[in-house]
C-alpha positions as CSV (number, residue, x, y, z in Angstrom):
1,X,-40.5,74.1,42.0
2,X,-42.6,73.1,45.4
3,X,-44.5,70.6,43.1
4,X,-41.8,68.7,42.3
5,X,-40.0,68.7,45.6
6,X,-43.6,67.1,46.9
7,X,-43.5,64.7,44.0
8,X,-39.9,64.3,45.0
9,X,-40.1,64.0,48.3
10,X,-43.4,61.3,48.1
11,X,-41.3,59.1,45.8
12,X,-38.4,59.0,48.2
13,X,-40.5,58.6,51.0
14,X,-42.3,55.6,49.5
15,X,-38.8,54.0,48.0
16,X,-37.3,54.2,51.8
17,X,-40.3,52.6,52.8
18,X,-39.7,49.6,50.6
19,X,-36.6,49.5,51.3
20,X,-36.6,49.3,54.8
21,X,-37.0,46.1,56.7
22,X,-36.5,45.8,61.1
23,X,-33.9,44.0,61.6
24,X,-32.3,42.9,64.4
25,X,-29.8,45.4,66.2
26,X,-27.2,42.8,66.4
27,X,-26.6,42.8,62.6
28,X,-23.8,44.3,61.6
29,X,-24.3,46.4,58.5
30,X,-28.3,46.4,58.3
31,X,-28.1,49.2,55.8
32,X,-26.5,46.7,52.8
33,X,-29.0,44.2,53.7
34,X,-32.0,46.0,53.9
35,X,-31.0,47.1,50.5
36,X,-29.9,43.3,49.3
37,X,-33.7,42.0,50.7
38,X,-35.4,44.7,48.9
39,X,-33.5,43.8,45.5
40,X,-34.7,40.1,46.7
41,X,-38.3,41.2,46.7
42,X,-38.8,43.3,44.4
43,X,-37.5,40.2,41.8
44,X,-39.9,38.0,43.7
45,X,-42.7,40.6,42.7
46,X,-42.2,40.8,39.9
47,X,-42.1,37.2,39.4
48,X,-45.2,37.0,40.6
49,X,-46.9,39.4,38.6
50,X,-45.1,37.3,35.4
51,X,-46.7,34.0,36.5
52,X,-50.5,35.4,37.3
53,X,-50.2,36.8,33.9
54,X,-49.0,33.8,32.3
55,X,-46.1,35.2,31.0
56,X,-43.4,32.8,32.5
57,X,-42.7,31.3,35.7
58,X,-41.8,33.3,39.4
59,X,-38.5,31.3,39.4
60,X,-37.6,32.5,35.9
61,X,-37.8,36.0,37.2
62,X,-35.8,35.3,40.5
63,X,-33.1,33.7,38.2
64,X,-32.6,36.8,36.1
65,X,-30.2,37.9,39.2
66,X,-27.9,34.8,38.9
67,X,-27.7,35.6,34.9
68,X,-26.5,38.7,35.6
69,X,-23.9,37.1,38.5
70,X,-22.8,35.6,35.6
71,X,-18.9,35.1,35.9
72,X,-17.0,33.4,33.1
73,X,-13.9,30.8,34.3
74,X,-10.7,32.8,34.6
75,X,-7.4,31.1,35.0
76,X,-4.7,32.7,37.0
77,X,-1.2,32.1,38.2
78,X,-2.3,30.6,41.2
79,X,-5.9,28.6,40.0
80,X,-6.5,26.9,36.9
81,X,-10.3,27.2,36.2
82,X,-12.5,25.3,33.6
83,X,-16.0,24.7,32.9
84,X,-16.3,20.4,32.4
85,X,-19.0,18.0,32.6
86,X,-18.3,15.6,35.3
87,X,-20.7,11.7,34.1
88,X,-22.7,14.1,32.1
89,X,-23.3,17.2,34.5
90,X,-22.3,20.8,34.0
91,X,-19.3,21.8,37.1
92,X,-16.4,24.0,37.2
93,X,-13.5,23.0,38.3
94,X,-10.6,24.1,40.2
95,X,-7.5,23.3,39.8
96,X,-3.9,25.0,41.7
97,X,-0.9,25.4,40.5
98,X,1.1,25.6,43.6
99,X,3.2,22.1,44.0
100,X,1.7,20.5,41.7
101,X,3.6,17.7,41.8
102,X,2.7,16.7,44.8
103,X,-0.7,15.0,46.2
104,X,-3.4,17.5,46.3
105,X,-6.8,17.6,48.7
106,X,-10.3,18.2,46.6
107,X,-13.5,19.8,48.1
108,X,-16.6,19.5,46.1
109,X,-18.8,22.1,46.4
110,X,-22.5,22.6,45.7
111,X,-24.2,25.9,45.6
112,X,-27.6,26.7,47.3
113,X,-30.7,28.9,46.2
114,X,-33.7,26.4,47.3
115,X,-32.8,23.9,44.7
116,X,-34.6,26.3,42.2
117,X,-32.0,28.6,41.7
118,X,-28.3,29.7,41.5
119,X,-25.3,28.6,39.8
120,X,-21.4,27.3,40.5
121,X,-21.1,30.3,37.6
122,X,-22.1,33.1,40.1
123,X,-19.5,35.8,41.0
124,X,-19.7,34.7,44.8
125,X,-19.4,30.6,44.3
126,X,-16.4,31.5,42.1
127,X,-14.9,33.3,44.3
128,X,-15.4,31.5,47.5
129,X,-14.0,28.1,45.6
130,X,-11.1,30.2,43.7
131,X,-10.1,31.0,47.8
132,X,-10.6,27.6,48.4
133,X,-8.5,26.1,45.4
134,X,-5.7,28.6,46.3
135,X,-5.4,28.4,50.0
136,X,-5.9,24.8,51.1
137,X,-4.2,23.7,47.8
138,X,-7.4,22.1,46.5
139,X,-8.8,20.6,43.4
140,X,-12.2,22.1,43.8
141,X,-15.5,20.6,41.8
142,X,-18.2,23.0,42.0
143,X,-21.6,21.4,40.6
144,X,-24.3,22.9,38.9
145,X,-27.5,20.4,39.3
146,X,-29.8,20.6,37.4
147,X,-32.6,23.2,38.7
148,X,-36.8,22.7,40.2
149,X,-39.2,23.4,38.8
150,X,-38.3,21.7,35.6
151,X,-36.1,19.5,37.3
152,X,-38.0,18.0,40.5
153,X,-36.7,15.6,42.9
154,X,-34.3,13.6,43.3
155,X,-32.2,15.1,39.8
156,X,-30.9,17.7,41.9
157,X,-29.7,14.6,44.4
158,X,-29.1,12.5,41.3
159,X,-27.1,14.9,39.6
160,X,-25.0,15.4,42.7
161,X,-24.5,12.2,43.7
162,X,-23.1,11.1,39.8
163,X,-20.6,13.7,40.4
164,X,-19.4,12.6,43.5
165,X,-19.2,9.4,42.5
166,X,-17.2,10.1,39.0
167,X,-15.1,12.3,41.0
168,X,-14.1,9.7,43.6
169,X,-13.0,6.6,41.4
170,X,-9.4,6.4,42.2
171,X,-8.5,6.5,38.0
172,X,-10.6,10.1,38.3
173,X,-8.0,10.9,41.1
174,X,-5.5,9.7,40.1
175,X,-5.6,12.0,37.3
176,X,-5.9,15.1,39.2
177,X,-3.6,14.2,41.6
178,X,-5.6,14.3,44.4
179,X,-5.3,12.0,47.8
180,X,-8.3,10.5,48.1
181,X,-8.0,10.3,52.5
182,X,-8.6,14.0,52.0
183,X,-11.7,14.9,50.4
184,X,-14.6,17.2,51.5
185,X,-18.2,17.8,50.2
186,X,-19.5,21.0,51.2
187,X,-22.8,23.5,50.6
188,X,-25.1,26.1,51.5
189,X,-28.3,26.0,51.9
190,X,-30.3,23.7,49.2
191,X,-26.4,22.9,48.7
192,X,-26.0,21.7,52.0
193,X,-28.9,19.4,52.1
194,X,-27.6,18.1,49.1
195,X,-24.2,17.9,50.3
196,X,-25.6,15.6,53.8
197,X,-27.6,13.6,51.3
198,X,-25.1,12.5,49.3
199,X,-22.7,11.8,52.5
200,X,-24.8,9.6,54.3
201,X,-26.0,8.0,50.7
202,X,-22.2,6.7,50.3
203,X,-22.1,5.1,53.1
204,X,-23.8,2.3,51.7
205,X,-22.5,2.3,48.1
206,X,-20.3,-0.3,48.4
207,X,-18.9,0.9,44.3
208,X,-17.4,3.9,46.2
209,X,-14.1,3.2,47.6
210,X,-13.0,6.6,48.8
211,X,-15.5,8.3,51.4
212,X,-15.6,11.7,52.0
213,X,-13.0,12.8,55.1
214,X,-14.9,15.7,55.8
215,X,-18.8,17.4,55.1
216,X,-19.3,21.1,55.7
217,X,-22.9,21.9,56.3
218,X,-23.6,25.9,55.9
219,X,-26.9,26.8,57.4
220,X,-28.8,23.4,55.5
221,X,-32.2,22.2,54.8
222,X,-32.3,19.2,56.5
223,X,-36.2,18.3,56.4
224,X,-39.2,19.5,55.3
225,X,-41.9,17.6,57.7
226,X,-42.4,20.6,60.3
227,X,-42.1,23.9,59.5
228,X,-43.2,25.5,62.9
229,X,-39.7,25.0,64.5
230,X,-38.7,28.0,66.6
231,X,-36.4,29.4,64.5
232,X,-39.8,28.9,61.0
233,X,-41.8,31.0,64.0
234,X,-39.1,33.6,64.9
235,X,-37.5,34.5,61.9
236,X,-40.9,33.7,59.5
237,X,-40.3,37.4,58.3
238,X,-36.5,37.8,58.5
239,X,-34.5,39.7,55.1
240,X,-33.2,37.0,52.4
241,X,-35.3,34.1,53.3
242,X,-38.7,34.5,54.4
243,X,-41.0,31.3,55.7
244,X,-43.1,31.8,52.7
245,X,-40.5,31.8,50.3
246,X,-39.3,28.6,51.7
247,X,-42.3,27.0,51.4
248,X,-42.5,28.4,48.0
249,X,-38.9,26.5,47.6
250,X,-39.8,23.3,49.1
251,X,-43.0,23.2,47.1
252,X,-41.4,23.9,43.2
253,X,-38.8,21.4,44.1
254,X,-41.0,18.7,45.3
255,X,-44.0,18.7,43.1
256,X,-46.5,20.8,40.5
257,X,-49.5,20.6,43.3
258,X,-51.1,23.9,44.0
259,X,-52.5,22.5,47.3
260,X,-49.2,21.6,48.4
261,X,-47.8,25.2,49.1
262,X,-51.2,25.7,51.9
263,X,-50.6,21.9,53.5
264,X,-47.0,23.4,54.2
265,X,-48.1,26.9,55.6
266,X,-51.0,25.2,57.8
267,X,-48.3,22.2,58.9
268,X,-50.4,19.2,57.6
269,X,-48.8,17.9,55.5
270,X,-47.7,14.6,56.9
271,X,-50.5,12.1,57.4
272,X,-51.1,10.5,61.0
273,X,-49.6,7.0,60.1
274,X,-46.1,8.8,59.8
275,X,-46.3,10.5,63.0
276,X,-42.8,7.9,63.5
277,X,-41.1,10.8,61.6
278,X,-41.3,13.2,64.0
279,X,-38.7,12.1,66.8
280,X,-36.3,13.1,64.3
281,X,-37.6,16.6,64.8
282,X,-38.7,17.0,67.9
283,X,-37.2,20.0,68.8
284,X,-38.0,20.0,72.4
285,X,-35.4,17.2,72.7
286,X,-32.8,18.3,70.0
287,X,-32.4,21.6,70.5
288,X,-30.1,23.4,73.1
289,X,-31.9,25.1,76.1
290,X,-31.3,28.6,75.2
291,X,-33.2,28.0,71.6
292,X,-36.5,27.1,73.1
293,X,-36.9,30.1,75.0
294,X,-40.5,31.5,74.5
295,X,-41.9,28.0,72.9
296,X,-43.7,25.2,73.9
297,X,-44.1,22.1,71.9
298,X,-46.9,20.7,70.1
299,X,-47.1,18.0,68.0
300,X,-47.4,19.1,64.1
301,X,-51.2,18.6,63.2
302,X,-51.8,16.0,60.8
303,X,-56.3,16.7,60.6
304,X,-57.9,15.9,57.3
305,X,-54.0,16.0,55.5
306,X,-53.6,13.3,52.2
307,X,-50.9,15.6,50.9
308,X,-48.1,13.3,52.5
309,X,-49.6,9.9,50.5
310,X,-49.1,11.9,47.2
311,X,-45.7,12.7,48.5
312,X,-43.3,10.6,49.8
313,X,-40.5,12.4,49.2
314,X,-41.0,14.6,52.2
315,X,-39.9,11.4,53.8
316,X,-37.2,10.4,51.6
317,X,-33.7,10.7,53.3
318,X,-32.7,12.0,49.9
319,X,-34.6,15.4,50.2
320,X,-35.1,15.1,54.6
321,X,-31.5,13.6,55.9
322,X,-32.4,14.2,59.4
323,X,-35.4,11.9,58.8
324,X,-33.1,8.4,59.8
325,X,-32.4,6.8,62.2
326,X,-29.1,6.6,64.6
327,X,-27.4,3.8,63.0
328,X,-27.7,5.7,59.5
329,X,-25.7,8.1,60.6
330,X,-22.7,6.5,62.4
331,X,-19.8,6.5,60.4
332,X,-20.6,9.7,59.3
333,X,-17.3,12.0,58.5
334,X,-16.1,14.8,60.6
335,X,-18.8,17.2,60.2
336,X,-19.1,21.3,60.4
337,X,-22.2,22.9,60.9
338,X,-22.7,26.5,60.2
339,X,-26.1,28.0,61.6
340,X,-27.4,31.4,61.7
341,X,-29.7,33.0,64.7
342,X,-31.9,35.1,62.2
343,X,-32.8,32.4,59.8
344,X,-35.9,30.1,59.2
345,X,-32.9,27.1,58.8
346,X,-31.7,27.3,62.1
347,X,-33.2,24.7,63.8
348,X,-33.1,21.9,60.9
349,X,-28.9,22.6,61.5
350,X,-28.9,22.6,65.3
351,X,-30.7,19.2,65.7
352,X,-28.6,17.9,63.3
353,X,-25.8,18.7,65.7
354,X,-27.2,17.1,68.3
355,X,-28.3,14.3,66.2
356,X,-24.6,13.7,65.2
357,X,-23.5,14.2,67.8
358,X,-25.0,11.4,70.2
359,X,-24.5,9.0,67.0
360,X,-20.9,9.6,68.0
361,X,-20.1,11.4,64.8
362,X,-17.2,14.3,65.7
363,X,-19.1,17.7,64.9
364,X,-16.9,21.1,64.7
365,X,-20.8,23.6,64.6
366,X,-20.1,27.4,64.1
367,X,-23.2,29.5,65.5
368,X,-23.5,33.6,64.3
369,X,-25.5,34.8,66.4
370,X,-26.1,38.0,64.3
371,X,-25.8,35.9,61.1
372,X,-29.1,35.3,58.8
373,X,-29.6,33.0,56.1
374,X,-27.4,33.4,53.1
375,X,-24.8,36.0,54.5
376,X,-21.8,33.3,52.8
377,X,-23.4,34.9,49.7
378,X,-22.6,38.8,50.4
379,X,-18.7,38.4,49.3
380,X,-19.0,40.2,46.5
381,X,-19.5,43.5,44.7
382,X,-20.5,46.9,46.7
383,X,-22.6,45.3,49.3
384,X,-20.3,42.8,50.1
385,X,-20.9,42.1,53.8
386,X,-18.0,42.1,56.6
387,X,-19.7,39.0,58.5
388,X,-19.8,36.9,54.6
389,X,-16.1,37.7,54.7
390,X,-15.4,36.6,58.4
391,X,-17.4,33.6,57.7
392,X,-15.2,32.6,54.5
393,X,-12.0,32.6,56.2
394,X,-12.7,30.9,59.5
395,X,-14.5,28.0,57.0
396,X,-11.2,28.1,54.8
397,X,-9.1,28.0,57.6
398,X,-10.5,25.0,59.5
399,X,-11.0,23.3,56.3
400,X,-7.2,23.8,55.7
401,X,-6.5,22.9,59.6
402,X,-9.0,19.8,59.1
403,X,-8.9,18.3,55.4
């Protein structure tokens, strides 16, 4: 019997040491996360073991948790909900009942997971767009792009932009009913550098007659030229998304280069005759006082780096939209900005703010400061998260104030 409490108690002991990550005091609910982060990594392990095998690839593994998040479209009495190909792409569409008669607002919606994973199929996306649908009165188009590493960039930004540009045509509109002086594109994430992409990409697509009224921007990858930001350096180790598993992100979507994943951890990755690039992200100008606290700027290294030559796309507003200049991004819609302290993404949102907003471009930016990366994603199931929740609603209820 005392050999198999020892046993007992050595496994449990080890299992809460997985489990258990620091996190910051501020956060409410730390116990659900740690235990959300530790089902995170052990996928991520075991991914990893699966591709030094040979036995498939890390993001395979990683996607075995949206398979099982796997909701299929249920219509209601308040939301009609199908699964459609908008110009040849996979969404899901939303579609309420209430006055329907009348003309209806649309938000499309694109789903994040580092442009490698996730799906508008998972339990949470439904859920957060069947709110939508139902309480703004909404058509709501939720795309699922095709997914890195198969699919590199720009098909994510392809497939997204076809979408949009289906869904806008005033025939398209027309047939569901929708006014098109009140559209929104929103995302998280991958889904919100997709979504500001695609934004500032209409602008000049003079095919498109109806512009988006409104973007919504939750905690997005805006560029991927330095990653030793204050909020890479601070929160490098944070639960949900890590530095390295960004970099693991940015490299899988980007290209097949085994070197390319080093260039990004050492930050030379951008060659010396692009140094231009970096007033976009010079964070010492963009950021607010109170983020720079504890850092001193230095300008990214660019020694003995050729990885940026076999890359352009690093530069390519298309995968980087903070990478233009002012003029690209006046006439910009009304914008919100979600940003959370604990996350790598902080900073690539909070210049983006600033950017906007000295091009003139009306910003609404929503900061949690005991928020990390990816908390819009906790609405769901027994570890649902409070702050996901609050976060929802106050989104919803601008949007409905707004759109």
């Amino acid at each position: 019997m005392g050999g198999k409490f020892f046993y007992l108690l050595v496994a449990s002991t080890l299992i809460a040491y997985y489990i258990y990550k620091p996190v910051p005091e501020n956060v409410e609910e730390s116990w659900k996360l740690m235990l959300l982060d530790a089902a995170f990594r052990s996928l991520g392990h075991v991914g990893t073991i699966v591709e030094k095998l040979g036995l498939g690839h890390y993001m395979d593994v990683i996607n075995l948790y949206i398979y099982a998040e796997y909701t299929p479209p249920r219509s209601d009495g308040k939301v009609i909900v199908t699964d459609t190909e908008f110009s040849h792409v996979p969404v899901r569409l939303y579609i309420p009942t209430k006055q329907s008669d009348i003309l209806k607002r649309a938000v499309i919606f694109v789903h994040g997971g580092g442009w490698c994973v996730g799906s508008s199929t998972m339990k949470t996306y439904d859920l957060l767009s069947r709110w939508t649908s139902e309480r703004v009165n909404a058509v709501v188009v939720s795309v699922d792009y095709r997914l890195a590493p198969k699919y590199r960039f720009p098909v994510a930004f392809e497939d997204v932009y076809s979408v949009a540009k289906y869904f806008l045509q005033s025939s398209i509109l027309e047939k569901y009913n929708v006014d098109p002086s009140r559209i929104a594109i929103a995302g998280d994430s991958a889904g919100g550098n997709l979504a500001a992409a695609v934004t500032q990409q209409l602008l000049d697509d003079h095919d498109v007659k109806a512009k988006f009224k409104i973007q919504v921007l939750f905690y997005p990858a805006l560029q991927a030229i330095d990653l030793e930001l204050p909020s890479y350096q601070d929160n490098k180790n944070m639960p949900i998304l890590t530095k390295t598993l960004m970099i693991k992100f940015i490299s899988e979507y980007i290209t097949s280069d085994d070197s390319f994943p080093k260039a990004l951890e050492t930050n030379q990755h951008v060659p010396a005759e692009f140094n231009h690039f970096f007033k976009f992200v010079n964070w010492s100008k963009w950021l607010p006082e109170r983020f720079k606290k504890g850092h001193v700027y230095t300008d990214p290294s660019h020694r003995n780096s050729k990885t940026g030559h076999k890359h352009p796309g690093l530069l390519d507003p298309r995968l980087a939209p903070l990478l233009v200049e002012d003029i690209k991004l006046r006439g910009l819609p009304l914008t919100y900005v979600l940003t959370c302290q604990y996350d790598v993404l902080r900073d690539d949102g909070l210049m983006y703010v600033s950017r906007l907003r000295e091009a003139g471009v009306q910003v609404a930016h929503e900061h949690v400061n005991n928020g990390v990366h990816g908390v819009l994603s906790f609405i769901t199931g027994p570890l649902a998260v409070n702050m996901g929740h609050r976060i929802a609603n106050n989104y919803i209820e601008w949007l409905n104030k707004n759109l």
